[in-house]
VOKERO-439477 format. One line per 8 residues: number of its first residue (from 1); for each residue x, y, z of N, C-alpha, C, CB. Coordinates in steps of 0.1 Angstrom, whole numbers, plus 2048, in hexadecimal, padded with zeros to 3 digits. Each point is the difference from the previous one (the first is absolute). Last residue first. Glycine has a CB too. Layout:
! residues N
NUM = X/Y/Z/X/Y/Z/X/Y/Z/X/Y/Z; ...
***
This chain:
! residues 180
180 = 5E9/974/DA2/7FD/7FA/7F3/7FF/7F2/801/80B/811/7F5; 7E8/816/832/811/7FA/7FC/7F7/7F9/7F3/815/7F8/81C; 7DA/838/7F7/800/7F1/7FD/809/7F4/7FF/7F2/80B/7F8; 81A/820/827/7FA/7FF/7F3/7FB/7F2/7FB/80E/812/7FB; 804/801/82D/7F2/804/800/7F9/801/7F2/806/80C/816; 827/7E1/7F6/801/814/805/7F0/804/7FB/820/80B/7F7; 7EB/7C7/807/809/805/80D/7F9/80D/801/819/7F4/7FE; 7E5/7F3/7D8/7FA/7FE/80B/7FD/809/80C/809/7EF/7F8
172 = 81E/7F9/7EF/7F6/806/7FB/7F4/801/808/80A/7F8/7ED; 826/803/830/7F9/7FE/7F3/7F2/805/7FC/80D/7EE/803; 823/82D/813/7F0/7FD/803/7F7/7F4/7F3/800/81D/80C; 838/7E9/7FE/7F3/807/7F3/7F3/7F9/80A/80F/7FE/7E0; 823/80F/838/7F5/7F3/7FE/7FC/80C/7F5/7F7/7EE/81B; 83A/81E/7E9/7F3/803/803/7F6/7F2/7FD/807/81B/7F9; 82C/7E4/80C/7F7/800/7F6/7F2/803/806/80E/7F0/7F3; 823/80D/81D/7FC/809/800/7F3/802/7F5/818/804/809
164 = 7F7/7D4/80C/80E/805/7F4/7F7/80F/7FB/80D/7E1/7F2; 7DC/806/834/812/7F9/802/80C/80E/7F8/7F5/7DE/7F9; 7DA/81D/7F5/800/80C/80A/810/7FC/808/7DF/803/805; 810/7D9/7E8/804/808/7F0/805/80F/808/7EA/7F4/7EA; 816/7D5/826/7FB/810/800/804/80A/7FE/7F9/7F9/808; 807/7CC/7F5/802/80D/7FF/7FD/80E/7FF/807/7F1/7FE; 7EE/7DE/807/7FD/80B/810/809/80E/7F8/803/7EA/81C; 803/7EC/7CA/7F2/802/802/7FB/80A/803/800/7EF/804
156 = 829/804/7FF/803/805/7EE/7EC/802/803/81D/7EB/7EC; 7F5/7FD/83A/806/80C/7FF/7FC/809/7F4/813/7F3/80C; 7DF/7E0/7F4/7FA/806/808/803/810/802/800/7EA/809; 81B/7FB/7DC/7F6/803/7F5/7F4/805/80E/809/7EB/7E5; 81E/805/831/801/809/7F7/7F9/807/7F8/80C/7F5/804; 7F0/7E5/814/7FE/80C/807/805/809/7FE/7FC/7F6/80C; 802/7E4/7DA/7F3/803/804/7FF/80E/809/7FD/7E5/7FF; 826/802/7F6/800/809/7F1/7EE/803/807/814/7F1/7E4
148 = 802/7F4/83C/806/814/7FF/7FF/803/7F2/815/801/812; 7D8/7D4/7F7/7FA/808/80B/808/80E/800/7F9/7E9/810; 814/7FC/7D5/7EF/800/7F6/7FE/80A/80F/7F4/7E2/7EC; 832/806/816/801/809/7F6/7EF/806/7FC/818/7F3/7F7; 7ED/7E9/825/805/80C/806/7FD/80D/7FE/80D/7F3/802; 7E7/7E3/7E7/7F3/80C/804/809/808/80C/7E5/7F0/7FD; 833/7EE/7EA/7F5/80E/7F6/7F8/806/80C/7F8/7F3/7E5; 824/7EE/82F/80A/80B/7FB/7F5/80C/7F8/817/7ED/7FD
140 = 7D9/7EA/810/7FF/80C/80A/80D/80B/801/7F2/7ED/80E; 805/7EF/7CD/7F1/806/804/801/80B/80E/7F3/7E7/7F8; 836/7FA/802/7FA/80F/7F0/7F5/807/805/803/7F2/7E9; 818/7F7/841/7F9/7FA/7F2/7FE/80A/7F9/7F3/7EE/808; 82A/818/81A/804/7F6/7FE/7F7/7FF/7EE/805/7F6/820; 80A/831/80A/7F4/7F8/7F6/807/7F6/7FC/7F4/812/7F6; 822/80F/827/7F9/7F3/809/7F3/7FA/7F4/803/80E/821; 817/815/7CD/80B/7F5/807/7F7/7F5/80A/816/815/801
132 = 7D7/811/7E7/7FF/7F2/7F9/80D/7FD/808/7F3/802/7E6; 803/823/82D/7F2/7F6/803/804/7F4/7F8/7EA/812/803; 838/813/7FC/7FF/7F7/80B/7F3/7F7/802/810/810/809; 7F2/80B/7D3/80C/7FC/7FF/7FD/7F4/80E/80F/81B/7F3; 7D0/80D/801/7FC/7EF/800/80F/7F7/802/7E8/804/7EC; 81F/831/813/7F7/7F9/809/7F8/7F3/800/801/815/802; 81E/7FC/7DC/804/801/80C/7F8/7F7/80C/807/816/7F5; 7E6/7ED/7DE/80C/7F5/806/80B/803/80C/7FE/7F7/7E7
124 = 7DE/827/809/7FD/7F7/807/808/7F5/800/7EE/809/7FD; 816/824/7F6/803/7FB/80A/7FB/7F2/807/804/815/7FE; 7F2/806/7D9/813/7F9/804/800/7FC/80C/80D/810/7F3; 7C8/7FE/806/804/7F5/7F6/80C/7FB/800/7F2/809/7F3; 805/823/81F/7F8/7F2/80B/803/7F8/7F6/7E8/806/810; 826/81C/7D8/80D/7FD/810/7F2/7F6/807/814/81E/808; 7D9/7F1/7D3/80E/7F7/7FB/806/7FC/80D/807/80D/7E8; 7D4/810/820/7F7/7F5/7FD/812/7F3/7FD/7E1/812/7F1
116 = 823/81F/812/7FA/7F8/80D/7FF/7F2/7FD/7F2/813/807; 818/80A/7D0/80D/7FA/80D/7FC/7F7/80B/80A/817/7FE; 7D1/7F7/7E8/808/7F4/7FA/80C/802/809/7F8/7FF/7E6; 7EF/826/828/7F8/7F3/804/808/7EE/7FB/7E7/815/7FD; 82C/81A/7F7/7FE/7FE/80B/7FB/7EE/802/7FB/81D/802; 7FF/7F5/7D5/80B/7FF/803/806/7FC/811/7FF/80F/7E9; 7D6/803/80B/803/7F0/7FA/80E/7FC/800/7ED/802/7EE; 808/82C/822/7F9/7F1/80B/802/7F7/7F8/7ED/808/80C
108 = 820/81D/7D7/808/7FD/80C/7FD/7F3/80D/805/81A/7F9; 7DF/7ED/7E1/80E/7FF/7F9/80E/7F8/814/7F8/821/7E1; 7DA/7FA/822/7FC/7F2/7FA/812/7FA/7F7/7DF/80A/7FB; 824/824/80D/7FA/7FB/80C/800/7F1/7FF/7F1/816/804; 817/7FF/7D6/80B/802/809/7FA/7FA/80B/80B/814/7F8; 7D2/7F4/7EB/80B/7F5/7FC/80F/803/80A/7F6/800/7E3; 7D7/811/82E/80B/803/7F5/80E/7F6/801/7F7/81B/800; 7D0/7DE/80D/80C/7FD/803/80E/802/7F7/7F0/7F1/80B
100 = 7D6/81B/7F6/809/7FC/7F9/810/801/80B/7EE/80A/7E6; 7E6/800/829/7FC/7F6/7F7/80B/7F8/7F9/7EE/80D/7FE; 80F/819/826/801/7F1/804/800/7F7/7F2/7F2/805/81A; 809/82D/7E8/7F5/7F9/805/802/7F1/806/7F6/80E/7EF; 82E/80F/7FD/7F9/806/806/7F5/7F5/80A/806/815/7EE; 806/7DE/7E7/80D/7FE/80A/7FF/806/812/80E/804/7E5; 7D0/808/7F1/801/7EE/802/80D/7FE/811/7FF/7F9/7DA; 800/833/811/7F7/7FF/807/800/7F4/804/7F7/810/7F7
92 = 82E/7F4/7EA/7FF/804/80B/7EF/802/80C/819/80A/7F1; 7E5/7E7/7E3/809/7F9/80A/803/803/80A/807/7FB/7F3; 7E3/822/7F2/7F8/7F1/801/809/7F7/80C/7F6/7FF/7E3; 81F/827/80A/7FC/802/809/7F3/7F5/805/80C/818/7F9; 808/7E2/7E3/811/801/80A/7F4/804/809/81D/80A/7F3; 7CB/7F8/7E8/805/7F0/801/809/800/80F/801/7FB/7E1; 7F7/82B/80A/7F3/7FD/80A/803/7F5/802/7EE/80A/7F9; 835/805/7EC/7FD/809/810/7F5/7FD/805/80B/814/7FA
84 = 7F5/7DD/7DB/80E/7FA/809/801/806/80D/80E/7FC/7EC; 7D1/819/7F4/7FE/7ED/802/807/7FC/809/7FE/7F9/7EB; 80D/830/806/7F4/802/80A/803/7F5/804/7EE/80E/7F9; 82E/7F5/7E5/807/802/80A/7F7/801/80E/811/80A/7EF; 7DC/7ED/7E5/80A/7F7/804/804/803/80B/807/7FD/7EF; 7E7/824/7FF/7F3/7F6/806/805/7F6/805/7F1/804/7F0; 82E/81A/7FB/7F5/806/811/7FB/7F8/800/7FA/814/802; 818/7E0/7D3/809/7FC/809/7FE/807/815/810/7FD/7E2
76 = 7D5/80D/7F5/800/7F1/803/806/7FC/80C/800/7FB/7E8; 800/835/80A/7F5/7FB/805/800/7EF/804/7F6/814/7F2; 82C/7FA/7F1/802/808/80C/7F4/7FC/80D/80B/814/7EE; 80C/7DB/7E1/7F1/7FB/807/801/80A/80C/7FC/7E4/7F9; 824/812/7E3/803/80A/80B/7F3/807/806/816/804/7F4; 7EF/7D4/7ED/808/7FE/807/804/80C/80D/805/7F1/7E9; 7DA/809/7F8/7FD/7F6/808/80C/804/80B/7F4/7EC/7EE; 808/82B/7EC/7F2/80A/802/804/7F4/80F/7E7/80C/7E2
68 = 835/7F7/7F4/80B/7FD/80F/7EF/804/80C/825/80E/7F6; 7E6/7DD/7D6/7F3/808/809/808/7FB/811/7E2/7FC/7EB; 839/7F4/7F0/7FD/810/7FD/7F5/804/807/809/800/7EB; 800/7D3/818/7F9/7FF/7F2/800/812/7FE/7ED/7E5/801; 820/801/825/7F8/807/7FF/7F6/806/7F4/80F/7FF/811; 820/7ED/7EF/7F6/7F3/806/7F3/806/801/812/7F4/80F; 810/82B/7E7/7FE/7F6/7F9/7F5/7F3/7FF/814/80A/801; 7FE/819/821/7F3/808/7F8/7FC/7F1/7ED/80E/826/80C
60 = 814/7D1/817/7F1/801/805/7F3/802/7F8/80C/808/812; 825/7FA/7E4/7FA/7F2/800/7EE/802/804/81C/7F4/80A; 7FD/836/7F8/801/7F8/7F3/7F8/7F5/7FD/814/806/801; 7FA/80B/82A/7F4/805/7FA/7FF/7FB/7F1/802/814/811; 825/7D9/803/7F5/7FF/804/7F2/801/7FB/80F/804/80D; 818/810/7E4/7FE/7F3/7FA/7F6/7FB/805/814/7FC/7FC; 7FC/82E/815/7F6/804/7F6/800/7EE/7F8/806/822/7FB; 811/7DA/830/7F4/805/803/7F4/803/7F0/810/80B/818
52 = 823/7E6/7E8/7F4/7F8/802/7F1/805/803/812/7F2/808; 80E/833/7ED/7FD/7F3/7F5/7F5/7F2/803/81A/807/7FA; 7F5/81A/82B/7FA/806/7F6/7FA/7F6/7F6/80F/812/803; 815/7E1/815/7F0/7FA/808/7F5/80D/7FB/80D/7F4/81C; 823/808/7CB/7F7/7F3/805/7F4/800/80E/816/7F5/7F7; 804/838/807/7FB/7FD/7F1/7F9/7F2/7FD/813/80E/7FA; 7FF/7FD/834/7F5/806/7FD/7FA/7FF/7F1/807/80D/813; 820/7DA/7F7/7F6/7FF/807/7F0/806/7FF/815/7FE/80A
44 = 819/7FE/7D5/7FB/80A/80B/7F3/7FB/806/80B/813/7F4; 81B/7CF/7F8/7F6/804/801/7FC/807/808/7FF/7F3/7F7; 82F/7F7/7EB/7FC/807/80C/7EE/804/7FF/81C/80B/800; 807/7CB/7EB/7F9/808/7FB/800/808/810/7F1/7F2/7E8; 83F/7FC/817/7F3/7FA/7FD/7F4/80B/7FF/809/7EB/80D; 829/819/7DC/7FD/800/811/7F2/7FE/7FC/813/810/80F; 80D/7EB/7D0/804/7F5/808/7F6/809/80B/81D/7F3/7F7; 7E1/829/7E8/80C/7FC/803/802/7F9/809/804/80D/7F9
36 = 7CA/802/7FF/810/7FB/7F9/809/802/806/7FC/802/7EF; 7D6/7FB/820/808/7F7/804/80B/800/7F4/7EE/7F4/80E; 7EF/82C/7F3/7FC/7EF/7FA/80D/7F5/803/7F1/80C/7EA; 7F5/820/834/80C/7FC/7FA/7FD/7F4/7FB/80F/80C/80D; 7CB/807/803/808/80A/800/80C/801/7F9/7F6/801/811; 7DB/7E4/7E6/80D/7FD/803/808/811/7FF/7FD/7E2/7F5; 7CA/808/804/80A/805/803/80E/7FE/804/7EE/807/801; 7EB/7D9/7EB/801/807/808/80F/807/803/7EC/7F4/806
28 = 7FB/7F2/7D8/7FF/80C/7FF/805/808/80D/7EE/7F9/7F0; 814/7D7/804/7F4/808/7F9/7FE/80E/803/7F6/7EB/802; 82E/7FD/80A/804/7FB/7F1/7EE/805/7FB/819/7E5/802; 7EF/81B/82A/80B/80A/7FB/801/801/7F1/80F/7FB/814; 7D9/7E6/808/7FC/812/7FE/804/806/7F9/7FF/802/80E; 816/7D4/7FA/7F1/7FD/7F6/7FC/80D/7FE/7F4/7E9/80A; 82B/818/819/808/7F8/7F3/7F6/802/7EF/80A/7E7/816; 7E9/81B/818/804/80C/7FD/809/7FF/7F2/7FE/806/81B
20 = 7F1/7D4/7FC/7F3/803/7FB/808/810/7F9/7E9/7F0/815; 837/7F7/800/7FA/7F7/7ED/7F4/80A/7FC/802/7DF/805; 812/828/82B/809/808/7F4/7FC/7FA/7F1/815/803/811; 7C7/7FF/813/80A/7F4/7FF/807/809/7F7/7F5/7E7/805; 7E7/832/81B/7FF/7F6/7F8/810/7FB/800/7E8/80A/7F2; 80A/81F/829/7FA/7EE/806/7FD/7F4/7F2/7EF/80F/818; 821/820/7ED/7F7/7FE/7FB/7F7/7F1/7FE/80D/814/7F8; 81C/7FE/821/7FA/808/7FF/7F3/800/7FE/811/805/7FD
12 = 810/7DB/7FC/7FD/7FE/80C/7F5/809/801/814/7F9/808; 7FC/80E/7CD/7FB/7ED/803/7F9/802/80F/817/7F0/7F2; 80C/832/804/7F2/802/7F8/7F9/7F3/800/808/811/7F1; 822/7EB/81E/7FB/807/807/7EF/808/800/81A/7FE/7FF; 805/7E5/7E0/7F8/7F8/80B/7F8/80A/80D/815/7EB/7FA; 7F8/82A/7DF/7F8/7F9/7FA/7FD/7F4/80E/809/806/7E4; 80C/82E/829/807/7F4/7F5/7F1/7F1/7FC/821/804/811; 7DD/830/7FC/806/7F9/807/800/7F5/7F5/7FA/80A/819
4 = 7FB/82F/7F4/804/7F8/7F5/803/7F2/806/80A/813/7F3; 7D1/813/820/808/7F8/803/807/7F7/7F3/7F2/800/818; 7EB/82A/7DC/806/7F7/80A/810/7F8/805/7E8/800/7F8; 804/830/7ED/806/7F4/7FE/801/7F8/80D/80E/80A/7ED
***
């Protein structure tokens, strides 16, 4: 006998809604106490995850039309599991070689690099503040602005990737192969 516990407690457990256990209940699923005398239903735990489990198989073998020959494919699911372990290790060689850049890495320099890039941008009405006090006309107000959005998007140019711990990739070519 498992754990006895109460219908909301069984909800959390089984990660569904006291309505869906509600619906169960009224299809078949087990009950330790039916909640008489004013006290609420009780469920043994181990007895409901029994039940859902043979409902499960149930369903399955339903939809399967009774030929369970797909579902406990043993062989299928090795070939599967080959496929996905060559695939992982594809990658990893790729990664190895320079070709491929793992997402954390590339994640973390872009994040980097956009901070970099926002703080020169905030800053530029700091640092133009005192040049438009001696401006007067528009045209040389824009191209102030044009001269620190310029040396900014210079900055956003020169950046370097090795800076943020990124290995150079040799381009195509390079390593004495044809490039395309």
């Amino acid at each position: 006998m498992g754990k006895v516990v109460n219908k909301r407690e069984l909800a959390e457990i089984v990660g569904k809604s006291q309505q869906t256990l509600t619906t169960w209940q009224k299809n078949g699923m087990p009950i330790s106490s039916d909640g008489a005398n004013g006290t609420a239903n009780l469920y043994d735990t181990e007895e409901i995850i029994q039940w859902m489990i043979s409902r499960e198989i149930e369903r399955r073998i339903a939809d399967h039309g009774g030929d369970m020959g797909d579902w406990f494919d043993y062989e299928k699911e090795r070939a599967r599991l080959t496929h996905h372990q060559a695939n992982i290790a594809g990658l990893d060689e790729e990664v190895k070689r320079g070709r491929l850049i793992p997402a954390d890495v590339v994640e973390s320099a872009w994040v980097d690099f956009v901070a970099a890039f926002r703080a020169k941008v905030l800053s530029i009405p700091t640092k133009a503040a005192h040049q438009f006090i001696t401006l007067s006309d528009l045209n040389q107000i824009q191209d102030c602005l044009k001269e620190h959005l310029f040396e900014a998007l210079a900055e956003l140019a020169d950046y370097d990737p090795e800076h943020y711990g990124i290995e150079p990739v040799a381009p195509c070519g390079a390593d004495g192969s044809a490039a395309a």
